[in-house]
Gaussian input, Z-matrix of N, CA and C with variables (Angstrom, degrees):
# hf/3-21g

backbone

0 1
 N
 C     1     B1
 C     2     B2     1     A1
 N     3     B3     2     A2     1     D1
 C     4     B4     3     A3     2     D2
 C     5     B5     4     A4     3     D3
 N     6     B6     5     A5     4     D4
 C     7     B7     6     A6     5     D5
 C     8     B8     7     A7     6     D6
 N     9     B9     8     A8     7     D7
 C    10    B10     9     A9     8     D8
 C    11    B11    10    A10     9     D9
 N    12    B12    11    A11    10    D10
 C    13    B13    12    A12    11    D11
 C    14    B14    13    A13    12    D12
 N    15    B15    14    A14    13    D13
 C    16    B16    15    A15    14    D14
 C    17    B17    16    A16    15    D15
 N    18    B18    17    A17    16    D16
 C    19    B19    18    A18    17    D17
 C    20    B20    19    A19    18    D18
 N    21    B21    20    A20    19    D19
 C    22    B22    21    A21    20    D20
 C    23    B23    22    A22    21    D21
 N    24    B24    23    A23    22    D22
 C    25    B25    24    A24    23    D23
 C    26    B26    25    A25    24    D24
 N    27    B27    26    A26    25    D25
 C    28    B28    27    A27    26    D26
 C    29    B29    28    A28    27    D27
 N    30    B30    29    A29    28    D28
 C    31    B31    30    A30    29    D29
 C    32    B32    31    A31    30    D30
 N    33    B33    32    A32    31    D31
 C    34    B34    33    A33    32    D32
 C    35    B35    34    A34    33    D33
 N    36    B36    35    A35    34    D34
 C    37    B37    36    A36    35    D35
 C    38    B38    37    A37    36    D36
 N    39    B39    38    A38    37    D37
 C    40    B40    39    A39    38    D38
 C    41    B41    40    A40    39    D39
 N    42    B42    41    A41    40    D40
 C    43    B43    42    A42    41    D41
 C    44    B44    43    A43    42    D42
 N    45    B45    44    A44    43    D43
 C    46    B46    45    A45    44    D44
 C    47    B47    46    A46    45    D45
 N    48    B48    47    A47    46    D46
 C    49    B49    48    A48    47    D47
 C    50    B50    49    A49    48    D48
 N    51    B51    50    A50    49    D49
 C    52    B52    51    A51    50    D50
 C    53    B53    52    A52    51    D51
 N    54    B54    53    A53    52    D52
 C    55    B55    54    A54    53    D53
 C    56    B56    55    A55    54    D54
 N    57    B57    56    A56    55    D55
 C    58    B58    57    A57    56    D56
 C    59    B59    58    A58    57    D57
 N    60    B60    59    A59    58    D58
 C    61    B61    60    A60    59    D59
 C    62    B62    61    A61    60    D60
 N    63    B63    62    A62    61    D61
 C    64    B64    63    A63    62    D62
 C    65    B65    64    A64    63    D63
 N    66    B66    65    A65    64    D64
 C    67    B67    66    A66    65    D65
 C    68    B68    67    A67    66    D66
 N    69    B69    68    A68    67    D67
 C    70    B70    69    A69    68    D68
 C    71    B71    70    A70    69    D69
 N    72    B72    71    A71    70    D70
 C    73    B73    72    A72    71    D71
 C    74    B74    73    A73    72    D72
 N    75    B75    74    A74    73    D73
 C    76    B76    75    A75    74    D74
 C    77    B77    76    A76    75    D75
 N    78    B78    77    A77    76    D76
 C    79    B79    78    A78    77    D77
 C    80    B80    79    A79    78    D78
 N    81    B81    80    A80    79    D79
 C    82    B82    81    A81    80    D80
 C    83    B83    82    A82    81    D81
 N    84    B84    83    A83    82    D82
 C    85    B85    84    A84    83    D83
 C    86    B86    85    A85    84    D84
 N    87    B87    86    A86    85    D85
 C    88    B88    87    A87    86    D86
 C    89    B89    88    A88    87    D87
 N    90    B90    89    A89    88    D88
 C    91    B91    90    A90    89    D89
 C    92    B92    91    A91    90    D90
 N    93    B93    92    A92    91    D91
 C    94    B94    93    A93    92    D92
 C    95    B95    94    A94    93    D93
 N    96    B96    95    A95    94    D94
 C    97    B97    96    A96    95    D95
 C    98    B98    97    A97    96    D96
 N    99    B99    98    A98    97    D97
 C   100   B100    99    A99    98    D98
 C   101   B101   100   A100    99    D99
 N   102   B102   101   A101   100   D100
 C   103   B103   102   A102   101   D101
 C   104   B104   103   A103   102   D102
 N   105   B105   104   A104   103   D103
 C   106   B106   105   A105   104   D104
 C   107   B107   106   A106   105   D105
 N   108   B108   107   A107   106   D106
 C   109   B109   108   A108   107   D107
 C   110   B110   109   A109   108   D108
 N   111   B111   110   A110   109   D109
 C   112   B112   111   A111   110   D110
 C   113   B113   112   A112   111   D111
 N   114   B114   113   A113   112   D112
 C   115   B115   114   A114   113   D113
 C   116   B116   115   A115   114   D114
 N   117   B117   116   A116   115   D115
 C   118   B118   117   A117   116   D116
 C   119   B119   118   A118   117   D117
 N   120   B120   119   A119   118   D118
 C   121   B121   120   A120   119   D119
 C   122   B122   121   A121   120   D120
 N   123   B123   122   A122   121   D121
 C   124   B124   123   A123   122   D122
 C   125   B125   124   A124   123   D123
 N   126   B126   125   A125   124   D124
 C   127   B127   126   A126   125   D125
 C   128   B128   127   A127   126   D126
 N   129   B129   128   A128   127   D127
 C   130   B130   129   A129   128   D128
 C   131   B131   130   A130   129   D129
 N   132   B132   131   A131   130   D130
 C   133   B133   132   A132   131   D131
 C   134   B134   133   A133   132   D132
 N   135   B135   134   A134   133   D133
 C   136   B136   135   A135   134   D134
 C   137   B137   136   A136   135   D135
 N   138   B138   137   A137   136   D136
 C   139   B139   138   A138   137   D137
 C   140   B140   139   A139   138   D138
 N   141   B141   140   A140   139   D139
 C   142   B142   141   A141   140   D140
 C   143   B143   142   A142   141   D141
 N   144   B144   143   A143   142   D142
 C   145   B145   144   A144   143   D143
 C   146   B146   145   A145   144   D144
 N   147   B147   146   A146   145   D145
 C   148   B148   147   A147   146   D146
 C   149   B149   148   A148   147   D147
 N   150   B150   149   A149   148   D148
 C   151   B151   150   A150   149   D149
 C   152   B152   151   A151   150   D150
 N   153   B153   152   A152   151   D151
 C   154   B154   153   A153   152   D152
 C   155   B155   154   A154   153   D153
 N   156   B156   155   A155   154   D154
 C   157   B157   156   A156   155   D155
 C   158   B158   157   A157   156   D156
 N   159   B159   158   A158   157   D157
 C   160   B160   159   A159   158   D158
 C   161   B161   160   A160   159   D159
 N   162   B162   161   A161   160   D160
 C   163   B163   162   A162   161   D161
 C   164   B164   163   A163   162   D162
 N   165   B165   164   A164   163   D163
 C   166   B166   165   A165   164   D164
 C   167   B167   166   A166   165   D165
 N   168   B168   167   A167   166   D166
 C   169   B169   168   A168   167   D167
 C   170   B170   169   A169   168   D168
 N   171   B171   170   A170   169   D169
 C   172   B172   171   A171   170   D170
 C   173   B173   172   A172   171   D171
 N   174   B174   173   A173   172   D172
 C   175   B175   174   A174   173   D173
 C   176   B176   175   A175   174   D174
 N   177   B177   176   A176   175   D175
 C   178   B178   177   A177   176   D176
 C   179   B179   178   A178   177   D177
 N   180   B180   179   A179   178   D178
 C   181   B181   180   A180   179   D179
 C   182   B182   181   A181   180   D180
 N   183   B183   182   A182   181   D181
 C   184   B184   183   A183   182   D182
 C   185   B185   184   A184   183   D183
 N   186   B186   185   A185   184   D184
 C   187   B187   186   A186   185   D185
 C   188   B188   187   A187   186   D186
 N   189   B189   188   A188   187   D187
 C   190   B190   189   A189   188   D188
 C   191   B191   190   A190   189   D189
 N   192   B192   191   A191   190   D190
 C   193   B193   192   A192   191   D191
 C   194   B194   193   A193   192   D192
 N   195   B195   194   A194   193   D193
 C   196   B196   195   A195   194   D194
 C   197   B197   196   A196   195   D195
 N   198   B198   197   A197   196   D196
 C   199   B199   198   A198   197   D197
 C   200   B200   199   A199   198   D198
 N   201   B201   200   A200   199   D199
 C   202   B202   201   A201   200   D200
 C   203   B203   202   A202   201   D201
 N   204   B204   203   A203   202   D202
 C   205   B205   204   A204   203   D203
 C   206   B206   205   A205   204   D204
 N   207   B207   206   A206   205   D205
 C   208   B208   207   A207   206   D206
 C   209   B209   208   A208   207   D207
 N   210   B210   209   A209   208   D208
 C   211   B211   210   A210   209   D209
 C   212   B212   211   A211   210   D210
 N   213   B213   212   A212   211   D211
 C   214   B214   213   A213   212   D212
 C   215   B215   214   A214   213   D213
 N   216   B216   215   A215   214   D214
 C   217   B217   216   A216   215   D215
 C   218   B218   217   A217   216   D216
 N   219   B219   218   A218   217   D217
 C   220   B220   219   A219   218   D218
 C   221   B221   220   A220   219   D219
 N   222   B222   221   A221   220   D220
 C   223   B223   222   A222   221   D221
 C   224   B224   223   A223   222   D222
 N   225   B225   224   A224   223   D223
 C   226   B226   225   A225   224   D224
 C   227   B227   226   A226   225   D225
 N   228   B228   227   A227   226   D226
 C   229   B229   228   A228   227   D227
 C   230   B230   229   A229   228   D228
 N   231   B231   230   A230   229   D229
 C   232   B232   231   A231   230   D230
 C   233   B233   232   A232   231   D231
 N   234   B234   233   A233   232   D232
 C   235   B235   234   A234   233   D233
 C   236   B236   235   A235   234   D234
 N   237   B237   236   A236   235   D235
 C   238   B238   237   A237   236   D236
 C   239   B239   238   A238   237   D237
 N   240   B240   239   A239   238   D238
 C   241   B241   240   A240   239   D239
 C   242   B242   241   A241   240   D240
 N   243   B243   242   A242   241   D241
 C   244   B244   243   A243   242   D242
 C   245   B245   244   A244   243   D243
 N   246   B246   245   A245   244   D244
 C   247   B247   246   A246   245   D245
 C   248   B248   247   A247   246   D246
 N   249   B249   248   A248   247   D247
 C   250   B250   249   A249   248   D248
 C   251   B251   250   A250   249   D249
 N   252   B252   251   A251   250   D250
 C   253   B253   252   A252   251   D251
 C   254   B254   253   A253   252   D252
 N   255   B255   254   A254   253   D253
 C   256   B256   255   A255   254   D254
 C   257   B257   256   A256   255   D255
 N   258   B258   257   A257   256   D256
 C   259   B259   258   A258   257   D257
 C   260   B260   259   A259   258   D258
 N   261   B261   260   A260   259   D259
 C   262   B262   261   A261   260   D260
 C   263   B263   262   A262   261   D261
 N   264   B264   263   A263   262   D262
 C   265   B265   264   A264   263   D263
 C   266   B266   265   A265   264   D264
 N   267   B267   266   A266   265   D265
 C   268   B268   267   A267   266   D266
 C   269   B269   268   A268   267   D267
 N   270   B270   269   A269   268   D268
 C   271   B271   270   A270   269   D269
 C   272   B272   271   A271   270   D270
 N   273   B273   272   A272   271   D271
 C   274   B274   273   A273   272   D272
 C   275   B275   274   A274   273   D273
 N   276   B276   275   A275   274   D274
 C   277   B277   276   A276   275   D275
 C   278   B278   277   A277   276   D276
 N   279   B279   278   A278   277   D277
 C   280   B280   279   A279   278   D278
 C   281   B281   280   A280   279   D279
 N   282   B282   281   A281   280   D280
 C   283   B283   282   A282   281   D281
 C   284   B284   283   A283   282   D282
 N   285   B285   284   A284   283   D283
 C   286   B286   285   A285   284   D284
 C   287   B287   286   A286   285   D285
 N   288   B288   287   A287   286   D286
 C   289   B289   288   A288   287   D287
 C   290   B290   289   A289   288   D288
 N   291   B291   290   A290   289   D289
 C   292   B292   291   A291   290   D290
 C   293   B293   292   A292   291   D291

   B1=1.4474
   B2=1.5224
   B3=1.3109
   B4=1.1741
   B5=1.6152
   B6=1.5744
   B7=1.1024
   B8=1.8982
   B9=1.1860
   B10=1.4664
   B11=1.8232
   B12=1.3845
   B13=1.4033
   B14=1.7247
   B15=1.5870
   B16=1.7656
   B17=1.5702
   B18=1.2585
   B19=1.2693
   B20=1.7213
   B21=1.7201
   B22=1.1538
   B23=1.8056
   B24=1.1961
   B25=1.2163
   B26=1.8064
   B27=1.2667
   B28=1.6560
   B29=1.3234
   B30=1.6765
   B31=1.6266
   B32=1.6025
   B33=1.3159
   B34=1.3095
   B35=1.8587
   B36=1.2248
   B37=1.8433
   B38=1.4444
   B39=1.3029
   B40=1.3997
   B41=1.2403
   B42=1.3643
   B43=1.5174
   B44=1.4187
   B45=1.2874
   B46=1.2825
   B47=1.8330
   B48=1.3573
   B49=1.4244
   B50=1.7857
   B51=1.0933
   B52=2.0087
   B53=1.4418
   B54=1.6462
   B55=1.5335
   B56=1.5710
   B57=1.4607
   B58=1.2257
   B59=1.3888
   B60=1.4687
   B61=1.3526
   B62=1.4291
   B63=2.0397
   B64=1.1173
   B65=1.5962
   B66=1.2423
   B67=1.5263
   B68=2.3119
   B69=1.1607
   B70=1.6050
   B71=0.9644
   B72=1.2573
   B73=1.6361
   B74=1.5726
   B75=1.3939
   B76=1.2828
   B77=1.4671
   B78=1.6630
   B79=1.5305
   B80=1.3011
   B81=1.8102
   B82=1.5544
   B83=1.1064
   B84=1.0719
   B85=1.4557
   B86=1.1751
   B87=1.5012
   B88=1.1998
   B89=1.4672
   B90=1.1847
   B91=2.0597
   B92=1.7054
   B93=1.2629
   B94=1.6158
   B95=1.5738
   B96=1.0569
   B97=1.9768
   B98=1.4284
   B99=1.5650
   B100=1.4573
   B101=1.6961
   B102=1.3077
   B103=1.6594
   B104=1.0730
   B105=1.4673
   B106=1.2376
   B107=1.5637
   B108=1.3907
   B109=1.4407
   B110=2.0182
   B111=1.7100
   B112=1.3286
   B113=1.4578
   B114=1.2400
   B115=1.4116
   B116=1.2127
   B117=1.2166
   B118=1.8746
   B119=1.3424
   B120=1.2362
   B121=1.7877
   B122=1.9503
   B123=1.3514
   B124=1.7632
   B125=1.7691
   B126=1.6167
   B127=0.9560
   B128=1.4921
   B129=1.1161
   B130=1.2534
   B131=1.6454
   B132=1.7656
   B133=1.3227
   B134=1.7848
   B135=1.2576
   B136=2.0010
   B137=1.4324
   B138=1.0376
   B139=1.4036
   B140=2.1968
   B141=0.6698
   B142=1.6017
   B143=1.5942
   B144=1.3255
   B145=1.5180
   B146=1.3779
   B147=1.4588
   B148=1.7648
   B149=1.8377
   B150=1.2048
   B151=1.0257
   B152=1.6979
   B153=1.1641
   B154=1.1853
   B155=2.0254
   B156=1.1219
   B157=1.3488
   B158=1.4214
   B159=1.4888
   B160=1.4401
   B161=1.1982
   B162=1.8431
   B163=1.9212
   B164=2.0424
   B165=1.2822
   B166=1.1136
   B167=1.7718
   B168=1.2539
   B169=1.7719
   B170=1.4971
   B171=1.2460
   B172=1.4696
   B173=1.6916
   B174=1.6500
   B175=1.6417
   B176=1.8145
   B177=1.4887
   B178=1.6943
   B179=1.4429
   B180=1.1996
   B181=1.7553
   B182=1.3230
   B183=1.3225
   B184=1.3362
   B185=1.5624
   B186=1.4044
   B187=1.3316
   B188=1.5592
   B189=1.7699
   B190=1.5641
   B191=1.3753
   B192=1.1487
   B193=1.4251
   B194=1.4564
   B195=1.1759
   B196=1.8417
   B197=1.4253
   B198=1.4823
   B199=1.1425
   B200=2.1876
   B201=1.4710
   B202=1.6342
   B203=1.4132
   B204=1.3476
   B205=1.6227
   B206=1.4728
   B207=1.1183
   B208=1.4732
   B209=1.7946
   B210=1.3446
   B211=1.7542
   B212=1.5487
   B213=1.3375
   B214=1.6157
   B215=1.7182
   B216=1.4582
   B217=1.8871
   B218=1.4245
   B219=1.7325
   B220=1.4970
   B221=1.0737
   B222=1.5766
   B223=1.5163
   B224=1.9282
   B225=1.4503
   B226=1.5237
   B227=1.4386
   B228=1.6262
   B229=1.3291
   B230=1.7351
   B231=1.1612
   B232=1.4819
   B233=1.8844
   B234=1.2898
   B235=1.8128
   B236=1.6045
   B237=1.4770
   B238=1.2712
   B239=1.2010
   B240=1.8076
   B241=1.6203
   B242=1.5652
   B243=1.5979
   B244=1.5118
   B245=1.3156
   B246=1.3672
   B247=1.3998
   B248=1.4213
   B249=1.5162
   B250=1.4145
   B251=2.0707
   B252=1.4983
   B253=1.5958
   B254=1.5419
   B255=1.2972
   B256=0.8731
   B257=1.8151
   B258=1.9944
   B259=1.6623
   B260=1.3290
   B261=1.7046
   B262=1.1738
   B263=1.6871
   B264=1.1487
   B265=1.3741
   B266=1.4617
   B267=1.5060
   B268=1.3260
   B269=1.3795
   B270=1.7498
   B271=1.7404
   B272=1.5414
   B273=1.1498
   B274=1.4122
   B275=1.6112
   B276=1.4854
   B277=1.6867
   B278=1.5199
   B279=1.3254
   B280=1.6490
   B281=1.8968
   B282=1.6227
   B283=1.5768
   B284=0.9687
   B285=1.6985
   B286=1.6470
   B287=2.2098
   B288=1.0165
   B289=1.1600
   B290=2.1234
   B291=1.3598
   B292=1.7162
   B293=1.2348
   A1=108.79
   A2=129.73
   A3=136.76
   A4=110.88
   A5=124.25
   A6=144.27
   A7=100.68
   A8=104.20
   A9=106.86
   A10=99.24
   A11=121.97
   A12=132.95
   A13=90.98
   A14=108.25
   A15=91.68
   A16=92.77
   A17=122.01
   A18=135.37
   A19=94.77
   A20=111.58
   A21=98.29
   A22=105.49
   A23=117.86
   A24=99.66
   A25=129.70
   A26=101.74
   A27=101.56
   A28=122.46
   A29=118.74
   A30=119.86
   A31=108.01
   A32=140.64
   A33=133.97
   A34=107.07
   A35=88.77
   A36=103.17
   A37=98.70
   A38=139.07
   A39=148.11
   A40=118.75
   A41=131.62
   A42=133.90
   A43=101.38
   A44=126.39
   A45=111.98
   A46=125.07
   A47=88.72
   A48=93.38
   A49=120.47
   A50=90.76
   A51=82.80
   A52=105.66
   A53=106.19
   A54=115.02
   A55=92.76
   A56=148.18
   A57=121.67
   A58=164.97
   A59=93.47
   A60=110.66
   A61=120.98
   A62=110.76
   A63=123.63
   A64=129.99
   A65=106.50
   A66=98.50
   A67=109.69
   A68=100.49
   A69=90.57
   A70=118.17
   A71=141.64
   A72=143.77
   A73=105.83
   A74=129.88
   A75=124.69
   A76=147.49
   A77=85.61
   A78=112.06
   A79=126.77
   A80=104.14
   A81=115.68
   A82=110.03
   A83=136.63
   A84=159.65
   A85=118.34
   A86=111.17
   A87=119.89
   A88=127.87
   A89=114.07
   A90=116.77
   A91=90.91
   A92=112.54
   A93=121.05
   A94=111.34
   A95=98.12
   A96=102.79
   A97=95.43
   A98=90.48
   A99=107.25
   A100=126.72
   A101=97.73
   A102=92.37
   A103=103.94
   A104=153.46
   A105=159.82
   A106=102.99
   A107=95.56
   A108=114.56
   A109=114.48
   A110=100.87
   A111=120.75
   A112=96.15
   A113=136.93
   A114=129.89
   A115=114.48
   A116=116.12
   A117=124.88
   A118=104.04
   A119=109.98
   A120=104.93
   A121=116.00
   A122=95.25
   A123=102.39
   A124=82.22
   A125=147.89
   A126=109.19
   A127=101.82
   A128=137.01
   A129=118.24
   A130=151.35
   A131=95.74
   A132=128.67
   A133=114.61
   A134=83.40
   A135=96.19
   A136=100.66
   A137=152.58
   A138=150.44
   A139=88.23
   A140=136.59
   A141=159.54
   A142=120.02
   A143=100.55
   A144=114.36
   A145=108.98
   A146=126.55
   A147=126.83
   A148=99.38
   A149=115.69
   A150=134.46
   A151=121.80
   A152=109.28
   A153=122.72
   A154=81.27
   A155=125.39
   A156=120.80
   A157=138.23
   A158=109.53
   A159=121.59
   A160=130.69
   A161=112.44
   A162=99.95
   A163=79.71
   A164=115.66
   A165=144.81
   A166=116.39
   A167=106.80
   A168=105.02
   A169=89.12
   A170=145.51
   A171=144.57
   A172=91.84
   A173=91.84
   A174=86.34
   A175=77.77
   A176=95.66
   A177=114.67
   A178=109.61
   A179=103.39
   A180=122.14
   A181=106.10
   A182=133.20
   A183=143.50
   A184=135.54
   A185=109.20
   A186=102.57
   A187=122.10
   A188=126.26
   A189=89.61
   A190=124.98
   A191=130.53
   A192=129.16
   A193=115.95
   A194=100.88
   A195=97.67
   A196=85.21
   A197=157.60
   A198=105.44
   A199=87.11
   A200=105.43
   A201=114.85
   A202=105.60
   A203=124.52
   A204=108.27
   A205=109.76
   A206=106.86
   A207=110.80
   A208=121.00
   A209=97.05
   A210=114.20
   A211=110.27
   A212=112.05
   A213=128.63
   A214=102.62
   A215=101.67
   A216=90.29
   A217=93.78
   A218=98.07
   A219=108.41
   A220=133.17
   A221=133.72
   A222=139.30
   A223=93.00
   A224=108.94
   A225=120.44
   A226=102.07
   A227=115.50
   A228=108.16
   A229=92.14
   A230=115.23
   A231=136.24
   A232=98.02
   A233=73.72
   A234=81.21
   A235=102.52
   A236=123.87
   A237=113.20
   A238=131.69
   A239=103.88
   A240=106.23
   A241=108.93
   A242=112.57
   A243=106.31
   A244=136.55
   A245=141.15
   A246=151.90
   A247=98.76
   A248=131.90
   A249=118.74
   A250=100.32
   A251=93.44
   A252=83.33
   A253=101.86
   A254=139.22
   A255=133.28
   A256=115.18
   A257=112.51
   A258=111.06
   A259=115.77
   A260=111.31
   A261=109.47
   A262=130.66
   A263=112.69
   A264=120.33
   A265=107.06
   A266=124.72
   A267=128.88
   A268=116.94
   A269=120.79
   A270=104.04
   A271=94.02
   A272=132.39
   A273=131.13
   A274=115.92
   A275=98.09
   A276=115.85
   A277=123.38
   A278=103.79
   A279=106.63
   A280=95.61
   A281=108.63
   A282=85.76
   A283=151.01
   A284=106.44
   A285=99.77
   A286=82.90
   A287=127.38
   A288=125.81
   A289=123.47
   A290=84.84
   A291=100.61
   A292=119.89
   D1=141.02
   D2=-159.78
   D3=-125.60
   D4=125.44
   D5=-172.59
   D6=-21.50
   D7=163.26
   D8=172.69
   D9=-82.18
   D10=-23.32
   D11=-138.91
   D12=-118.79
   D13=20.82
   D14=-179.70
   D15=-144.90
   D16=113.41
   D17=-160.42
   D18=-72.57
   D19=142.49
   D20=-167.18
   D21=-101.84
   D22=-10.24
   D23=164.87
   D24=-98.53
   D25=19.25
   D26=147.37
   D27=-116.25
   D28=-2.34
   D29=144.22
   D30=-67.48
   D31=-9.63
   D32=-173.28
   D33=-94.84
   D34=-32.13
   D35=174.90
   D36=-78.64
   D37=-45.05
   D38=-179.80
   D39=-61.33
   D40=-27.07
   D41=167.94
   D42=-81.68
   D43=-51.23
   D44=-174.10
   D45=-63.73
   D46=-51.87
   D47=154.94
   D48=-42.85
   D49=-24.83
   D50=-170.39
   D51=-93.44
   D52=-26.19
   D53=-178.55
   D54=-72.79
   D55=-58.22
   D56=158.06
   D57=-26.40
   D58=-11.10
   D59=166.79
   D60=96.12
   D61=12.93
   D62=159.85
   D63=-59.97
   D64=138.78
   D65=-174.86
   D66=-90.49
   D67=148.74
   D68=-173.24
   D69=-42.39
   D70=-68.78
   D71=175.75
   D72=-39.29
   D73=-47.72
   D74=161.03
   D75=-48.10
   D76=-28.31
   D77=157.04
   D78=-59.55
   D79=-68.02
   D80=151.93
   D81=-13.67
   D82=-100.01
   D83=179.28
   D84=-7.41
   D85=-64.14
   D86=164.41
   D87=-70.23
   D88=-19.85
   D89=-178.20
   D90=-116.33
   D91=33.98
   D92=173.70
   D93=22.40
   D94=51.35
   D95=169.58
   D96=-127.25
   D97=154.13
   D98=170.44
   D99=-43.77
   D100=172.23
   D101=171.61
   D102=-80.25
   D103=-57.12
   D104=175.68
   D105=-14.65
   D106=-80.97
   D107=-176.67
   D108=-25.83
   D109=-67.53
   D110=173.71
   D111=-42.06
   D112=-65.70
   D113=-163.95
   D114=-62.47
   D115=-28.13
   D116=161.81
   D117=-52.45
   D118=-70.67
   D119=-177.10
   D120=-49.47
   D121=-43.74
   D122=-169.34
   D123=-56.06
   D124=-58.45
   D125=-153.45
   D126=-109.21
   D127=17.94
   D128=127.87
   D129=-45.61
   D130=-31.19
   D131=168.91
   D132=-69.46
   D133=-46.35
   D134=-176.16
   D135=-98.52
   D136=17.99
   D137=166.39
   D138=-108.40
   D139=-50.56
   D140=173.85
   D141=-50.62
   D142=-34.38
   D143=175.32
   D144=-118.66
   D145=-13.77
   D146=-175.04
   D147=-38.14
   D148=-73.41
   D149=-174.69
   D150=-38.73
   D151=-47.21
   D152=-149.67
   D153=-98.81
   D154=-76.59
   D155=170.70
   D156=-12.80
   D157=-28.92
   D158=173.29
   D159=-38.36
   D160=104.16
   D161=-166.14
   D162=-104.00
   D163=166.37
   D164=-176.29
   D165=-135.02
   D166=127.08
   D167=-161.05
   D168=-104.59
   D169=128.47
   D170=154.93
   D171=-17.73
   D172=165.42
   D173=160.21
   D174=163.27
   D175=154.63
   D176=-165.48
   D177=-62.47
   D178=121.56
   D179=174.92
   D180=-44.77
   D181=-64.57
   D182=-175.15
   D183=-83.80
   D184=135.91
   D185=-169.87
   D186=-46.30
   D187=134.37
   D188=154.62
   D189=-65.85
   D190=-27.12
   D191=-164.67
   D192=-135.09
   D193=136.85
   D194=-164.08
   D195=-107.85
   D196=-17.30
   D197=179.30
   D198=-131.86
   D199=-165.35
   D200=-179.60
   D201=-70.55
   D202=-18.06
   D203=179.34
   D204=-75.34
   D205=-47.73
   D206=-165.85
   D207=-55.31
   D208=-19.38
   D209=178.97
   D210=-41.15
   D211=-34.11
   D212=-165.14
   D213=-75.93
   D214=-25.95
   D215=-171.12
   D216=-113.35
   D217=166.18
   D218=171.18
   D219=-82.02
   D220=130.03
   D221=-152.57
   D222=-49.67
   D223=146.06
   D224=170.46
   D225=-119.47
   D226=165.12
   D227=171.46
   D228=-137.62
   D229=178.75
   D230=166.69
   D231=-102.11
   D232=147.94
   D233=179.52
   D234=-86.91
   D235=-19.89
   D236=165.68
   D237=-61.02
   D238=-24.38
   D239=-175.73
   D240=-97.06
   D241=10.70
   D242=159.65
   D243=-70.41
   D244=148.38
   D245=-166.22
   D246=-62.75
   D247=177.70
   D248=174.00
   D249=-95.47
   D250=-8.55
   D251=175.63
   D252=-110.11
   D253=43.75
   D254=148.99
   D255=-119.48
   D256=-13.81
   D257=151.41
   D258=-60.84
   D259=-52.83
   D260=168.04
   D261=-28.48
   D262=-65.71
   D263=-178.86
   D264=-51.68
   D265=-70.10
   D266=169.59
   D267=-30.65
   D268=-45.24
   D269=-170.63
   D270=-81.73
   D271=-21.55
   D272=-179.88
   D273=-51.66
   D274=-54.86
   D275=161.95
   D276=-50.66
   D277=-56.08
   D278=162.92
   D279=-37.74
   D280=-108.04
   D281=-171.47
   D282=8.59
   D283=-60.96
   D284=-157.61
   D285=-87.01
   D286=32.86
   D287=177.89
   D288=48.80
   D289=27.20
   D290=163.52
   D291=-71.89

């Protein structure tokens, strides 16, 4: 929902413009409003999308280290507790002699 005080069809020119790869002051410029103004919209826009934008990278379920000593060494694994595409990769490596 959008301010009573932010007109919605130059926030509608203002996303697109921003989805283009305009910078705010450039925006300004172009939808002839102040800089002020533009920065109203930029965080109306980014307060509006925070949420929804969220990318998430995989990344290991389990701790490496369960307690404060262990912080000092480098994570080890068992070759039993590898994935079958992570033996894979390894005997592949063996080969090419890596």
């Amino acid at each position: 929902m959008l301010s009573k005080k932010i007109n919605y069809h130059i926030y509608n020119r203002f996303i697109i413009l921003k989805t283009l790869g305009y910078t705010v002051k450039d925006i300004g410029e172009i939808l002839n409003i102040s800089y002020q103004k533009s920065q109203k919209y930029n965080f109306h826009y980014n307060t509006k999308n925070l949420i929804k934008n969220k990318a998430y990278i995989g990344s290991k379920e389990e701790p490496y280290y369960y307690n404060e000593w262990e912080y000092s060494s480098l994570p080890t694994y068992k070759f039993d507790e590898l994935s079958d595409r992570e033996k894979q990769f390894y005997f592949e490596n063996l080969k090419k002699g890596n």
